[in-house]
PDB file of N, CA, C and O in Angstrom:
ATOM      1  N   UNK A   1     -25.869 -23.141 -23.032  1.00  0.00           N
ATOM      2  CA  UNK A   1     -25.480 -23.154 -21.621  1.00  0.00           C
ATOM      3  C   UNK A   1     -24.910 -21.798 -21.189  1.00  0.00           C
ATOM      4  O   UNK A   1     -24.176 -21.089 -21.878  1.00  0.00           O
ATOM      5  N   UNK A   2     -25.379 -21.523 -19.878  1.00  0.00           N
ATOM      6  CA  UNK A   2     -24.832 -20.250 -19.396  1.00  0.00           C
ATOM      7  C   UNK A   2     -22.984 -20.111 -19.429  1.00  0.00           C
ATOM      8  O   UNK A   2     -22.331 -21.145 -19.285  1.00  0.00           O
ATOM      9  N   UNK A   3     -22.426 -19.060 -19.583  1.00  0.00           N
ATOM     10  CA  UNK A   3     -21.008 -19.440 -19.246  1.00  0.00           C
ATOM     11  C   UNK A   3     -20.488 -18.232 -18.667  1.00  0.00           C
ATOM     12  O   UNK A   3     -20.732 -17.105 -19.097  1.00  0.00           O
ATOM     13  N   UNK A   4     -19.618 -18.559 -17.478  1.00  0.00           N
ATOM     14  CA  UNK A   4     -19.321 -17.511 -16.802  1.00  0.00           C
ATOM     15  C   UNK A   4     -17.897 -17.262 -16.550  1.00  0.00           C
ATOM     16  O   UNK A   4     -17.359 -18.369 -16.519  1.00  0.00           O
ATOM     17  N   UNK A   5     -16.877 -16.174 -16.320  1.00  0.00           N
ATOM     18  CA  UNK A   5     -15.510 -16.403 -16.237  1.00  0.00           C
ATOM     19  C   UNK A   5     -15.469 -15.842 -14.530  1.00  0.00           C
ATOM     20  O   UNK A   5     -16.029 -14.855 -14.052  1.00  0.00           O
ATOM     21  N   UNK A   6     -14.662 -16.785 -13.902  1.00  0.00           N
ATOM     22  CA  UNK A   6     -14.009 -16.437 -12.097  1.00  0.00           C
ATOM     23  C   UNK A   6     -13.088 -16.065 -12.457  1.00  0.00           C
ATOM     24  O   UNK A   6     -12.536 -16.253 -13.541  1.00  0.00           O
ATOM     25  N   UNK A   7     -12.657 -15.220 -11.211  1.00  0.00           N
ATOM     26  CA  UNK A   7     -11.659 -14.416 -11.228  1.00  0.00           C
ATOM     27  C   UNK A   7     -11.197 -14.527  -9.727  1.00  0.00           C
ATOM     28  O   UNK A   7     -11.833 -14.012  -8.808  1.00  0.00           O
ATOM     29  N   UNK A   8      -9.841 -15.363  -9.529  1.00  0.00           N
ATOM     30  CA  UNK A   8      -9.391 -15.079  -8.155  1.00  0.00           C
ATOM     31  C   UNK A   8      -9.280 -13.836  -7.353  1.00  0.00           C
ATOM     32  O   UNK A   8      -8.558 -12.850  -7.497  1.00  0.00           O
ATOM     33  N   UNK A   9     -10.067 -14.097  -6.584  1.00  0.00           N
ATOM     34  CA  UNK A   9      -9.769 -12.579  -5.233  1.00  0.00           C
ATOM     35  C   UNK A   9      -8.728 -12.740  -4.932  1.00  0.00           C
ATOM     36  O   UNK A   9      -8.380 -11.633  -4.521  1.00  0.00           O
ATOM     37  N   UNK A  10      -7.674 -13.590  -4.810  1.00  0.00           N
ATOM     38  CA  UNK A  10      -5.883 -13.525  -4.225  1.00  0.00           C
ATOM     39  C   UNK A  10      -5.229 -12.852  -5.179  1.00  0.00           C
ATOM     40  O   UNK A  10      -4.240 -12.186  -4.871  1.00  0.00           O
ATOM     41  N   UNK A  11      -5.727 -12.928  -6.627  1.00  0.00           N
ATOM     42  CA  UNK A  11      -5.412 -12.480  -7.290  1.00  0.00           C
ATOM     43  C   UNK A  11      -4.830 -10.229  -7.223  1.00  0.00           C
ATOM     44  O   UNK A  11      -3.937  -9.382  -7.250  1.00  0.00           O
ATOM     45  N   UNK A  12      -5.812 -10.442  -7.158  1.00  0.00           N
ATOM     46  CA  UNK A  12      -5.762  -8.852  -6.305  1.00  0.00           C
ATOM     47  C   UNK A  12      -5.112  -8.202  -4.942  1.00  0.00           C
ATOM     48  O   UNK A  12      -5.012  -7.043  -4.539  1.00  0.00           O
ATOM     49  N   UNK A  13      -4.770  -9.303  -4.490  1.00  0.00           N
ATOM     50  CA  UNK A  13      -3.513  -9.137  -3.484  1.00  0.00           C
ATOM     51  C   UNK A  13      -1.988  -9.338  -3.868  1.00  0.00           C
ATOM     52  O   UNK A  13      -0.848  -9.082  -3.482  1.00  0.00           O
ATOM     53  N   UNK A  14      -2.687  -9.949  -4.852  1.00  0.00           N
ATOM     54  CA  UNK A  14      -0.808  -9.946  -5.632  1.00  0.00           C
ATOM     55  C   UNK A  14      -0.492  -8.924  -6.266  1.00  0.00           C
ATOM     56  O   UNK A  14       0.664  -9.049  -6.671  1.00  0.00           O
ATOM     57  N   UNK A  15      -1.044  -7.743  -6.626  1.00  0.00           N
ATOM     58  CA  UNK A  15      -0.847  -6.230  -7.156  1.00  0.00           C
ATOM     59  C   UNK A  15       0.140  -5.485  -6.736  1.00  0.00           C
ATOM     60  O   UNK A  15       0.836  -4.676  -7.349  1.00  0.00           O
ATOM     61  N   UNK A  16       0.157  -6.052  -4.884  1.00  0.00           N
ATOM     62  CA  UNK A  16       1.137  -5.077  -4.567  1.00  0.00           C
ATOM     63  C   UNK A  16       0.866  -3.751  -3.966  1.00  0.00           C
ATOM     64  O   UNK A  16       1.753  -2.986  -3.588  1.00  0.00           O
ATOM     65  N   UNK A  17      -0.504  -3.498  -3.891  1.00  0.00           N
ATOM     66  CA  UNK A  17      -0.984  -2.402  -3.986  1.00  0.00           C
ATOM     67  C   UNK A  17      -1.240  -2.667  -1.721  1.00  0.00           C
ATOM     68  O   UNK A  17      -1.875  -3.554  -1.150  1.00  0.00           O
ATOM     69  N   UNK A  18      -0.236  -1.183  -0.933  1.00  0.00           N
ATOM     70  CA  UNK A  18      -0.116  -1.376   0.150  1.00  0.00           C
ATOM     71  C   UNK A  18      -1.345  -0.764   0.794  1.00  0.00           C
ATOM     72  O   UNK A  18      -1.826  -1.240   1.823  1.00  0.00           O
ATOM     73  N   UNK A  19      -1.927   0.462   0.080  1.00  0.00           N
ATOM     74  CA  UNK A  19      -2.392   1.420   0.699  1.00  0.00           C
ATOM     75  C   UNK A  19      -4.212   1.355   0.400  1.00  0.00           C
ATOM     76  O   UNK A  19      -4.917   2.358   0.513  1.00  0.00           O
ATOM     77  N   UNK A  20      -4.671   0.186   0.069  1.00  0.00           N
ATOM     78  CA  UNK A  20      -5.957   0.216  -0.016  1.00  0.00           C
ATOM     79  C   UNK A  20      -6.887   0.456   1.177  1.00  0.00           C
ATOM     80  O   UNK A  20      -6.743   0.111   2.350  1.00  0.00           O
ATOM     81  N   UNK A  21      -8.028   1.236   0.492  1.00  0.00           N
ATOM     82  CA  UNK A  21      -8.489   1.262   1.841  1.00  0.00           C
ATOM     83  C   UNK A  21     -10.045   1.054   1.802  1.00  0.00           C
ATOM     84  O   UNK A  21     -10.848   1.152   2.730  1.00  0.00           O
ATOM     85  N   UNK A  22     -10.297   0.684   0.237  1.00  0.00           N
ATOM     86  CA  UNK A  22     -11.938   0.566   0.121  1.00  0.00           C
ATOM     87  C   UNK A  22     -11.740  -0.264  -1.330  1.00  0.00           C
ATOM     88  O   UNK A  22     -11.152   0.155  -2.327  1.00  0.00           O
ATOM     89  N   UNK A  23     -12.355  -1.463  -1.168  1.00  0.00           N
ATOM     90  CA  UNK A  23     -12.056  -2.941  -2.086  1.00  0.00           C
ATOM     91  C   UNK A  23     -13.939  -3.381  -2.286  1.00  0.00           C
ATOM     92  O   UNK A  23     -14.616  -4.134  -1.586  1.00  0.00           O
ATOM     93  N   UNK A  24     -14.372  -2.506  -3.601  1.00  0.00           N
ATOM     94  CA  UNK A  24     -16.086  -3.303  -3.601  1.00  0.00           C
ATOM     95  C   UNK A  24     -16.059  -3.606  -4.721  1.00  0.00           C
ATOM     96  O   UNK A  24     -16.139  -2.874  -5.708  1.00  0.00           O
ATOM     97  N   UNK A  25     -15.905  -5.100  -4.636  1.00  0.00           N
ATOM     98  CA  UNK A  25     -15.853  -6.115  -5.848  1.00  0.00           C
ATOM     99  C   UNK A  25     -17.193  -6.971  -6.081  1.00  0.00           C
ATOM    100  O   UNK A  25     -17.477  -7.864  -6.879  1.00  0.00           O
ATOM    101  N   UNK A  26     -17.882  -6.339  -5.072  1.00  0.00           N
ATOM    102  CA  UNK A  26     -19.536  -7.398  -5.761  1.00  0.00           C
ATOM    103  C   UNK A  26     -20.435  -7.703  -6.428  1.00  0.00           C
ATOM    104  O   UNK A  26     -21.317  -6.893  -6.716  1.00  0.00           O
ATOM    105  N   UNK A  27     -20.435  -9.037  -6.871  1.00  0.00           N
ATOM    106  CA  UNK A  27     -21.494  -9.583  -8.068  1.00  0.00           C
ATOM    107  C   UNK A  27     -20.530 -10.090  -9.331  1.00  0.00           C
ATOM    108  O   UNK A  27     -20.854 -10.599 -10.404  1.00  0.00           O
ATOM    109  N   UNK A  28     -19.074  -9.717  -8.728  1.00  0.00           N
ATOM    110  CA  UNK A  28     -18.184  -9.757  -9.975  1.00  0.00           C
ATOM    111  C   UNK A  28     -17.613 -11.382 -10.324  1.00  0.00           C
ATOM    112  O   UNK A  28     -16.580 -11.542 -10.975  1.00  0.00           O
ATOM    113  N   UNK A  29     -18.401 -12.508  -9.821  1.00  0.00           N
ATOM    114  CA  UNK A  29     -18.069 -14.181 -10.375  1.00  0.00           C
ATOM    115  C   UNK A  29     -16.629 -14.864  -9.556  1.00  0.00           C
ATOM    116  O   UNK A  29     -16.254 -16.033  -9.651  1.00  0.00           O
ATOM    117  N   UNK A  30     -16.057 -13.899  -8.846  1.00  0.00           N
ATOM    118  CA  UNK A  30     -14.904 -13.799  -8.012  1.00  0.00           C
ATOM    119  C   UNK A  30     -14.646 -15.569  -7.450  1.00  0.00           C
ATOM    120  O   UNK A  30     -15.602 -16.266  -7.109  1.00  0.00           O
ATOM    121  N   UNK A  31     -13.409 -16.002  -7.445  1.00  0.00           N
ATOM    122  CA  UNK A  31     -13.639 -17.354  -6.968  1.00  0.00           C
ATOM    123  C   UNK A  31     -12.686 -17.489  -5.645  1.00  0.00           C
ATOM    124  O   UNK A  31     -12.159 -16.619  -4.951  1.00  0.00           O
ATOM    125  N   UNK A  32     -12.669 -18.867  -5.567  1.00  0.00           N
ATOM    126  CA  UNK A  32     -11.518 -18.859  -4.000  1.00  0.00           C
ATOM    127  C   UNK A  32     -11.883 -18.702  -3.161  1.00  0.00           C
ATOM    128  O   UNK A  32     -13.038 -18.942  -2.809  1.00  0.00           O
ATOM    129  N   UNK A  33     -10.824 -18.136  -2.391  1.00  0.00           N
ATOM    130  CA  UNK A  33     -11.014 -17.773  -0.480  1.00  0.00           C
ATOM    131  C   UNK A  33     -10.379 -16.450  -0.799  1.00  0.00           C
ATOM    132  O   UNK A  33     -10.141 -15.896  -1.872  1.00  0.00           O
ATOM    133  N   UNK A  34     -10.174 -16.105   0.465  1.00  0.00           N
ATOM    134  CA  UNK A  34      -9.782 -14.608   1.347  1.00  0.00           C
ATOM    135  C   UNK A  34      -8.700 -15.394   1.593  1.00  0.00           C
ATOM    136  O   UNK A  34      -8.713 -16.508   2.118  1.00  0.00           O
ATOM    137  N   UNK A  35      -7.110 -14.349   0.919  1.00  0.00           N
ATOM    138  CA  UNK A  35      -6.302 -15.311   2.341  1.00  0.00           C
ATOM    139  C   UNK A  35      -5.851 -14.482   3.484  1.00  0.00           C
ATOM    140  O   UNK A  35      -5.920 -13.265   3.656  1.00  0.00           O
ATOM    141  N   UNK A  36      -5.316 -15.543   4.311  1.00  0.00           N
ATOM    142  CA  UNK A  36      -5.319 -15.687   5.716  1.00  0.00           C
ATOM    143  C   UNK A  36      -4.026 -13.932   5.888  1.00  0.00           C
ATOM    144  O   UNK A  36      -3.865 -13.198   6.864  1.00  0.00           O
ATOM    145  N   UNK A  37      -3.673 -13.897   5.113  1.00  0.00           N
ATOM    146  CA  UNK A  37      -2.918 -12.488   4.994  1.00  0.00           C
ATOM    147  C   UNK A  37      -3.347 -11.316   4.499  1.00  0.00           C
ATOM    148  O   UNK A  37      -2.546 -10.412   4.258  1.00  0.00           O
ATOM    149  N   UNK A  38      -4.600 -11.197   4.299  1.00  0.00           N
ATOM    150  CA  UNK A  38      -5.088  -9.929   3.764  1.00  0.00           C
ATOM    151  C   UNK A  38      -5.150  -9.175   4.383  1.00  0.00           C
ATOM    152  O   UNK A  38      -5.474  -8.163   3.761  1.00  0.00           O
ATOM    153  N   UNK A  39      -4.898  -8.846   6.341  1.00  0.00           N
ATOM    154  CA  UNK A  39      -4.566  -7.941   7.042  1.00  0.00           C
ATOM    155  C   UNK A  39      -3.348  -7.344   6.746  1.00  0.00           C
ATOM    156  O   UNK A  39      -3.273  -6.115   6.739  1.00  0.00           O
ATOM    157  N   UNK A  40      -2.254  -8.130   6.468  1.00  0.00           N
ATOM    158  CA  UNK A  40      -0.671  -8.078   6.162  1.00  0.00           C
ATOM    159  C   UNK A  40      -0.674  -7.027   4.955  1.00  0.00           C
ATOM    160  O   UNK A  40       0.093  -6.069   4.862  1.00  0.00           O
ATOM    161  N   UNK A  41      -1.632  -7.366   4.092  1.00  0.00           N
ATOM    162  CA  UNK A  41      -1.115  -7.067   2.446  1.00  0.00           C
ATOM    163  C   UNK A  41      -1.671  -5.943   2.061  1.00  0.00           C
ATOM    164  O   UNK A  41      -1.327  -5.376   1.024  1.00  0.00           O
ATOM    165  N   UNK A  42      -2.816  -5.388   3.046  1.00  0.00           N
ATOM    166  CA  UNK A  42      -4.046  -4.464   3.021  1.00  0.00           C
ATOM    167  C   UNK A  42      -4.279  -3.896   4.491  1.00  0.00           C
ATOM    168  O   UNK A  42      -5.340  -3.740   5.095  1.00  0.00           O
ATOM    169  N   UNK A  43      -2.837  -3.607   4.927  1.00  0.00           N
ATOM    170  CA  UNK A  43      -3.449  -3.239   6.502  1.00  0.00           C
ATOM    171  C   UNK A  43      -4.508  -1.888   6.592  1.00  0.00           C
ATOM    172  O   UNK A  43      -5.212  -1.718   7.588  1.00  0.00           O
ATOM    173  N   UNK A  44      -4.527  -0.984   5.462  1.00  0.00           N
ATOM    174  CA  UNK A  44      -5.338   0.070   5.613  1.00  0.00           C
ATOM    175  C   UNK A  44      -7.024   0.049   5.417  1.00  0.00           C
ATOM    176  O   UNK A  44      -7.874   0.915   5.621  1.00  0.00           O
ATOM    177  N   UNK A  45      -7.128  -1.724   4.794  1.00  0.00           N
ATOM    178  CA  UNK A  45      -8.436  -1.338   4.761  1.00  0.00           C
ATOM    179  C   UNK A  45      -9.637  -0.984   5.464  1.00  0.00           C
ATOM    180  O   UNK A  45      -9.471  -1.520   6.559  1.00  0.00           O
ATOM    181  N   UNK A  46     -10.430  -0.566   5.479  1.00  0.00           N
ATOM    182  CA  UNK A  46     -11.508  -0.152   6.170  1.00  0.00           C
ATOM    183  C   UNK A  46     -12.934  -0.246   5.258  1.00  0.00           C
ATOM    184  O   UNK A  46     -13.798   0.618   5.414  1.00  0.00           O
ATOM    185  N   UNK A  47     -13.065  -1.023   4.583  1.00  0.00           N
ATOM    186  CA  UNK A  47     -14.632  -1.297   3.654  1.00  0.00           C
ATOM    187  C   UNK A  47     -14.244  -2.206   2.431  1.00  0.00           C
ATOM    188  O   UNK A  47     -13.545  -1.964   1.447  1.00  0.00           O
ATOM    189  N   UNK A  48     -15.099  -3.612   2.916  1.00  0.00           N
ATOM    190  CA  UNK A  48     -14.291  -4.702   1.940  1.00  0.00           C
ATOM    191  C   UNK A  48     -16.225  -5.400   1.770  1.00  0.00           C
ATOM    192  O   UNK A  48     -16.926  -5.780   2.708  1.00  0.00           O
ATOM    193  N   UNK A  49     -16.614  -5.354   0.269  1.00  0.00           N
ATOM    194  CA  UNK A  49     -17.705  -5.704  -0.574  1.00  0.00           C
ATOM    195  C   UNK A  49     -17.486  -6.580  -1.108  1.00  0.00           C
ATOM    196  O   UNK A  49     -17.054  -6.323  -2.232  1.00  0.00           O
ATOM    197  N   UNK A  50     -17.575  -7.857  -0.834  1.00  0.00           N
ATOM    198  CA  UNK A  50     -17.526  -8.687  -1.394  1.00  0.00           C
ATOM    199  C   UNK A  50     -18.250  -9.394  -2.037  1.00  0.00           C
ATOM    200  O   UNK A  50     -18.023 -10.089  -3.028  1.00  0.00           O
ATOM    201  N   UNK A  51     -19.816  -9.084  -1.033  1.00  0.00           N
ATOM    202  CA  UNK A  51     -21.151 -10.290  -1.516  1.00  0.00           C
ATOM    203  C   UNK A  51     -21.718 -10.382  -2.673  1.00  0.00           C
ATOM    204  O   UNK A  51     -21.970  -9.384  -3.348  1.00  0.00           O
ATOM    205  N   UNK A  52     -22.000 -11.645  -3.065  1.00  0.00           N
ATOM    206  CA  UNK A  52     -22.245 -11.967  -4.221  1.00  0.00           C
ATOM    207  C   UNK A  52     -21.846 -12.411  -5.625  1.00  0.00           C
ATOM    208  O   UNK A  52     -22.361 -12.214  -6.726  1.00  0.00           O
ATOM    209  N   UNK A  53     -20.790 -13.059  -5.239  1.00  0.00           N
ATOM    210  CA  UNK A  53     -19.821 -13.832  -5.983  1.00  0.00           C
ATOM    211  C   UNK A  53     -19.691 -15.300  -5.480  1.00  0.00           C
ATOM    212  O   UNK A  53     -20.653 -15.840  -4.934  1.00  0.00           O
ATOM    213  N   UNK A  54     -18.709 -15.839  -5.631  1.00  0.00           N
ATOM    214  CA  UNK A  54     -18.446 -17.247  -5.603  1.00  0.00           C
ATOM    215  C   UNK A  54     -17.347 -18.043  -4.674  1.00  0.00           C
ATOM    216  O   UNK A  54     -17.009 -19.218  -4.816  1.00  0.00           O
ATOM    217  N   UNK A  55     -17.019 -17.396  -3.990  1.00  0.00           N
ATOM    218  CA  UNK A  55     -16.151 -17.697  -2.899  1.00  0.00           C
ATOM    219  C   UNK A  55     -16.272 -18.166  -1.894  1.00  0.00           C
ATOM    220  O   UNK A  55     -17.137 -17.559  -1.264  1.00  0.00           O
ATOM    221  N   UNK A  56     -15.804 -19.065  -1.288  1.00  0.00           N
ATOM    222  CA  UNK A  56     -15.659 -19.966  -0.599  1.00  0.00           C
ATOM    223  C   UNK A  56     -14.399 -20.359   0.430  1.00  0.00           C
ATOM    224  O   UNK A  56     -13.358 -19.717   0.295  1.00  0.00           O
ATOM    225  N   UNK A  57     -14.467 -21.360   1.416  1.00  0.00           N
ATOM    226  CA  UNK A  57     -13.502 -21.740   2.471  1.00  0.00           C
ATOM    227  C   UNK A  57     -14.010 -20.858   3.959  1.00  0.00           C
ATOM    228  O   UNK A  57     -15.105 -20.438   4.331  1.00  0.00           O
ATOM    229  N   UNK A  58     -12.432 -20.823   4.649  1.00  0.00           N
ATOM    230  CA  UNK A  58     -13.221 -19.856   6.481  1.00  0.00           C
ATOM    231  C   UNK A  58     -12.910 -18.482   5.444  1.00  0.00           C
ATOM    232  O   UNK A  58     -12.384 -18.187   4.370  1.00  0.00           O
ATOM    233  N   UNK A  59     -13.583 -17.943   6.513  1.00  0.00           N
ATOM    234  CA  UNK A  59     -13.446 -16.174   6.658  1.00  0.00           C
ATOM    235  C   UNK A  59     -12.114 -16.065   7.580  1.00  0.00           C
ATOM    236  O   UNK A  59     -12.179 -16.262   8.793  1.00  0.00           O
ATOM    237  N   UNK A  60     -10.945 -15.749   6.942  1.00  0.00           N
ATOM    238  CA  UNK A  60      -9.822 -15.347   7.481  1.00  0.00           C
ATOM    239  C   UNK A  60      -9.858 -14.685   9.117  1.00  0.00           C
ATOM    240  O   UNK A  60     -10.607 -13.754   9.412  1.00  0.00           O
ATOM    241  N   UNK A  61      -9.006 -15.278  10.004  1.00  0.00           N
ATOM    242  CA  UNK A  61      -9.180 -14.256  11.267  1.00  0.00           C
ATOM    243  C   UNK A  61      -8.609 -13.069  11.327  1.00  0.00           C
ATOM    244  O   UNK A  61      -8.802 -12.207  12.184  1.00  0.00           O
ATOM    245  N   UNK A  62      -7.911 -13.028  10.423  1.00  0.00           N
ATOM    246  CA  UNK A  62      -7.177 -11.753  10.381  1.00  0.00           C
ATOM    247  C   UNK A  62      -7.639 -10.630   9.835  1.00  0.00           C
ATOM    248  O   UNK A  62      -6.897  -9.657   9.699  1.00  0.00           O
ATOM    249  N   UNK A  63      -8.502 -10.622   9.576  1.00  0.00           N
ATOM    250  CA  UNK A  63      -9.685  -9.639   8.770  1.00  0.00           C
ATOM    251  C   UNK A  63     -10.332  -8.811  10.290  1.00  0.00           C
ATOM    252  O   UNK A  63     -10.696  -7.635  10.296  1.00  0.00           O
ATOM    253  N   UNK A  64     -10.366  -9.891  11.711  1.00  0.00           N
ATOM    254  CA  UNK A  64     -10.785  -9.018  12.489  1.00  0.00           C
ATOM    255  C   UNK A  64      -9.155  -8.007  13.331  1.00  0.00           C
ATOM    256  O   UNK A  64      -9.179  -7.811  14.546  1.00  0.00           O
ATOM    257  N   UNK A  65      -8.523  -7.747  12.891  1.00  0.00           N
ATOM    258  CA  UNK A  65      -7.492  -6.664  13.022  1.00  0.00           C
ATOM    259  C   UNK A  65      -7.040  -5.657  12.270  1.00  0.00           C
ATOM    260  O   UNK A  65      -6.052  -4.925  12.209  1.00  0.00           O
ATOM    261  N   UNK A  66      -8.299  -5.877  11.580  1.00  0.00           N
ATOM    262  CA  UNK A  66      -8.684  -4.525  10.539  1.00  0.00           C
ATOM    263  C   UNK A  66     -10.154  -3.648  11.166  1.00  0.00           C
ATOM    264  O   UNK A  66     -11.126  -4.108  11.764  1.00  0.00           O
ATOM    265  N   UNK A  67      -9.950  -2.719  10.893  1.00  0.00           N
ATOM    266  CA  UNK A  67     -10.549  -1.398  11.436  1.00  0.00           C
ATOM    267  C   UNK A  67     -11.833  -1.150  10.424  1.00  0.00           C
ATOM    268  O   UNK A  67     -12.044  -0.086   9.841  1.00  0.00           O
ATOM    269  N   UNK A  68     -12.430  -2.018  10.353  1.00  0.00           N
ATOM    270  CA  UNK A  68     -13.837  -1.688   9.402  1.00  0.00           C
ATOM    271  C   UNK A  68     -14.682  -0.538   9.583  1.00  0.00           C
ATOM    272  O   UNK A  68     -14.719  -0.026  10.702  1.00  0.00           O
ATOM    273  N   UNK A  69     -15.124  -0.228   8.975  1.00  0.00           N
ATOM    274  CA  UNK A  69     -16.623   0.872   8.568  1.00  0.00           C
ATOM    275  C   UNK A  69     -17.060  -0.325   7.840  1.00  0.00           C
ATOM    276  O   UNK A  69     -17.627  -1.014   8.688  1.00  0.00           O
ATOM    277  N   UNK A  70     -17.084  -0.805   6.947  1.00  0.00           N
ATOM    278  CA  UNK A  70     -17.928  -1.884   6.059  1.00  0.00           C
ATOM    279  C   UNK A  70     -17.041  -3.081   6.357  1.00  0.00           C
ATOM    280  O   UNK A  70     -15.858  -3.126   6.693  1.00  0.00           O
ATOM    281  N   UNK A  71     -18.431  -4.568   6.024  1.00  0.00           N
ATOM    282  CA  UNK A  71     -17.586  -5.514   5.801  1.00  0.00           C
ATOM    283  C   UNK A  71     -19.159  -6.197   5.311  1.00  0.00           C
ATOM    284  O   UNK A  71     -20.304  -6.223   5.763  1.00  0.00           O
ATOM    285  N   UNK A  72     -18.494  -6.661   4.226  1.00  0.00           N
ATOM    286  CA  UNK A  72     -20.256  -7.347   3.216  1.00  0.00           C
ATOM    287  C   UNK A  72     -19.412  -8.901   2.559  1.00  0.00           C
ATOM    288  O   UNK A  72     -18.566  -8.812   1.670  1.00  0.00           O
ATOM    289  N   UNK A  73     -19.803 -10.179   3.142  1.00  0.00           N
ATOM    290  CA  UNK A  73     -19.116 -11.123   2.574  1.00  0.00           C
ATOM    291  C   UNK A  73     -20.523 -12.248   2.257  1.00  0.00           C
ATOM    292  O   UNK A  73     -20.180 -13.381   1.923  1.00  0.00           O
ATOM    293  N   UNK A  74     -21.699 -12.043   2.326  1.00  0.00           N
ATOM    294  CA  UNK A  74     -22.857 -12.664   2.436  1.00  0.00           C
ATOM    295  C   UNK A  74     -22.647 -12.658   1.035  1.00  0.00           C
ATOM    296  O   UNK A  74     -21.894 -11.937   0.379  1.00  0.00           O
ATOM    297  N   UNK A  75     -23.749 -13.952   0.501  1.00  0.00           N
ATOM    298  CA  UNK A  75     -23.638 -14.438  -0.880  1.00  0.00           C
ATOM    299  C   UNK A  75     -23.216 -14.826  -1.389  1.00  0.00           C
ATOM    300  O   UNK A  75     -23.425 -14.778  -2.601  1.00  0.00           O
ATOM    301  N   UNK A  76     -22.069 -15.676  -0.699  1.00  0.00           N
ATOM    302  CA  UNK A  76     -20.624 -16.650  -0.927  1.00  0.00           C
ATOM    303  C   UNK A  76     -21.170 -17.656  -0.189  1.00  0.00           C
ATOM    304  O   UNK A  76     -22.259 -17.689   0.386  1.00  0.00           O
ATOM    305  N   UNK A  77     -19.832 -18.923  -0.301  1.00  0.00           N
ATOM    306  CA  UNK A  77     -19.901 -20.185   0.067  1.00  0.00           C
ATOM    307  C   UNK A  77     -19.237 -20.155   1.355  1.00  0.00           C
ATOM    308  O   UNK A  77     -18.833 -21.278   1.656  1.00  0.00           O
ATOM    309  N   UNK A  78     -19.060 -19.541   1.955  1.00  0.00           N
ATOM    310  CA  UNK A  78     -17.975 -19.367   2.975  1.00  0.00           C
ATOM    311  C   UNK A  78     -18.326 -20.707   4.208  1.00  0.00           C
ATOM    312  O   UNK A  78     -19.441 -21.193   4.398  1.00  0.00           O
ATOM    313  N   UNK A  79     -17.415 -20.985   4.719  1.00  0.00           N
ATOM    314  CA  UNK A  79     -17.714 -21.764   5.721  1.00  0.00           C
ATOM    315  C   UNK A  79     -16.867 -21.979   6.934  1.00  0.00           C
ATOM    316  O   UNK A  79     -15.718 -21.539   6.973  1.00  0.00           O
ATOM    317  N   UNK A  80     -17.468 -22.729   8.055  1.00  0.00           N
ATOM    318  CA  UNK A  80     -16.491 -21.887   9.686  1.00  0.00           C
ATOM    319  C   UNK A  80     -17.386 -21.300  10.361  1.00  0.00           C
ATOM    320  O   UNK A  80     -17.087 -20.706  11.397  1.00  0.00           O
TER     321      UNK A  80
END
């Protein structure tokens, strides 16, 4: 049987880390949601890669009070 290890994306908001500004995590088995604070925790981002992992729930609204150049969340479960 295939076997695969997830890895929470909230997980990576718990780092601490204020000043991100380019987050491309795709294809990486990633599980969960986006949370609803990732504007708060990541206000600098501007290019967030997500597609192609395993994630799921809404697409946070707060993601649109971020200042994108990129935004790739296709290839998930997302729903909303």
């Amino acid at each position: 049987p295939e076997v695969a290890y997830g890895f929470k994306f909230e997980e990576f908001l718990k780092l601490g880390w204020t000043n991100v500004e380019k987050v491309w995590l795709d294809g990486n088995f990633l599980k969960g949601g986006i949370p609803e604070n990732i504007a708060d925790l990541w206000p600098k981002l501007k290019s967030l890669d997500l597609y192609d992992n395993d994630l799921e729930g809404p697409i946070p609204a707060s993601l649109a009070r971020l200042d994108f150049v990129k935004l790739q969340l296709n290839g998930n479960n997302f729903s909303g």
